[in-house]
N, C-alpha and C positions, 0 to 999 in steps of 0.2 A: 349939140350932140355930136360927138366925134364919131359917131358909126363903131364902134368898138362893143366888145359883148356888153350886155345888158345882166346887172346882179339882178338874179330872182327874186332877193328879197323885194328887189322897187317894182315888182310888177302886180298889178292891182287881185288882189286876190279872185277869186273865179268861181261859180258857184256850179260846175259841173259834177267836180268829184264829189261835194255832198248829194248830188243829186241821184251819181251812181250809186253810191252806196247804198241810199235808202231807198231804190229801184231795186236793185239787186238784192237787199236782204227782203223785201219786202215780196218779191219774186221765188227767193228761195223758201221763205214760209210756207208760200200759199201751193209750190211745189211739192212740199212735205205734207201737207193735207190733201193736196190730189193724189199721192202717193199712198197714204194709209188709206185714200178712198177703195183706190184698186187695186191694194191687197198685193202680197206676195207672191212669186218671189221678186228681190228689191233688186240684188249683188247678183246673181248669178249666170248660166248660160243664157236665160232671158231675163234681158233686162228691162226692168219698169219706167218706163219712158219720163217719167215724172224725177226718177233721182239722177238722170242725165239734167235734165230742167235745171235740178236742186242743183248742180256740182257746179252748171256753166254761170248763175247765177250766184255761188258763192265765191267763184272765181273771180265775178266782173267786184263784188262785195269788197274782199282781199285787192284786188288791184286799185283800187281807188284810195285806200288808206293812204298812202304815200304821198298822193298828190291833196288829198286835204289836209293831212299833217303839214308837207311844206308849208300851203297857204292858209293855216293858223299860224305857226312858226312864223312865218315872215310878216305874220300882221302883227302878233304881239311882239316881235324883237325887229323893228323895220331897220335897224341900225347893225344885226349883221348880216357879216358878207357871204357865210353860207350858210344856208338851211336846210339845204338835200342831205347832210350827215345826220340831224338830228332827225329830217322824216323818214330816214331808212331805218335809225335807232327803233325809231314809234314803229315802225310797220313789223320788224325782228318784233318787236315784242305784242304786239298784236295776234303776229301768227304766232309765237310762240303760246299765246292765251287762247288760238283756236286749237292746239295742238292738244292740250291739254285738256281740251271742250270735247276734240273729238274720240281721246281715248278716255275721258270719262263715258261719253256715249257708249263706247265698245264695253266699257266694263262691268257698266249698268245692264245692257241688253245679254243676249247670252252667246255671244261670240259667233253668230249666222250672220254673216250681212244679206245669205238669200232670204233667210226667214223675217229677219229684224229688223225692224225700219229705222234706229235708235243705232243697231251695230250697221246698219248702211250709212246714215249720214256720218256719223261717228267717223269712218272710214271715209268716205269721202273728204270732209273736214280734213280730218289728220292728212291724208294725204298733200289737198293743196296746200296746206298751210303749210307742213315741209318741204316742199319743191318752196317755197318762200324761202324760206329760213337757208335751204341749198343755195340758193339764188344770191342770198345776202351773204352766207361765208364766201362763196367764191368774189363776191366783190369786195370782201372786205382782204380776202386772201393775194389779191390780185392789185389792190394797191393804193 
């Protein structure tokens, strides 16, 4: 070993990021059900303690893409030399698939996020998943 960087592809893949994810979506569920338990309002000057719950778990959800795409990526293509391009590809399009999740929620429910539990996550969704998608033009804008 020359001590010099180490390709990611050769590093043994890692079994945390599936584990966040399906913590954290599994969290943001049950968030979403303790949230219809107690009722409205979801969005508004008070907030339902439950869709803060829902959003930091769908954050931890969205954050973990990227790192289990690389370590799929790198286990089926162990022979190249990058694979953070292609897991940021997967994650752009990931969020770009919550984004679309969470303005159908908006479109379905009737446009309250205080009232609507459907126009709250909806909006939450949409949200993180665009600060994603922000996140990834400026890196891709950047170099």
């Amino acid at each position: 070993m020359d001590g010099g960087p180490q390709r990611v592809g050769s590093e043994p893949a890692q079994a945390w990021p599936a584990r966040v994810l399906v913590w954290s979506s599994a969290v943001a569920v049950a968030a979403l059900a303790l949230a219809a338990i107690r009722g409205a309002p979801y969005l508004a000057a008070s907030l339902n303690p439950w869709i803060a719950v829902f959003a930091v778990a769908g954050f931890g959800a969205l954050f973990a893409v990227p790192f289990l795409a690389n370590d799929r990526i790198a286990a089926a293509h162990p022979e190249r030399e990058e694979t953070w391009e292609r897991a940021m590809v997967a994650w752009g399009a990931v969020a770009l698939g919550v984004v679309v999740a969470g303005v159908a929620l908006i479109a379905l429910g009737g446009s309250s996020p205080a009232n609507s539990l459907a126009d709250a996550a909806g909006l939450v969704l949409a949200l993180e998943a665009a600060l994603v998608l922000v996140v990834l033009v400026i890196w891709v804008l950047a170099g």
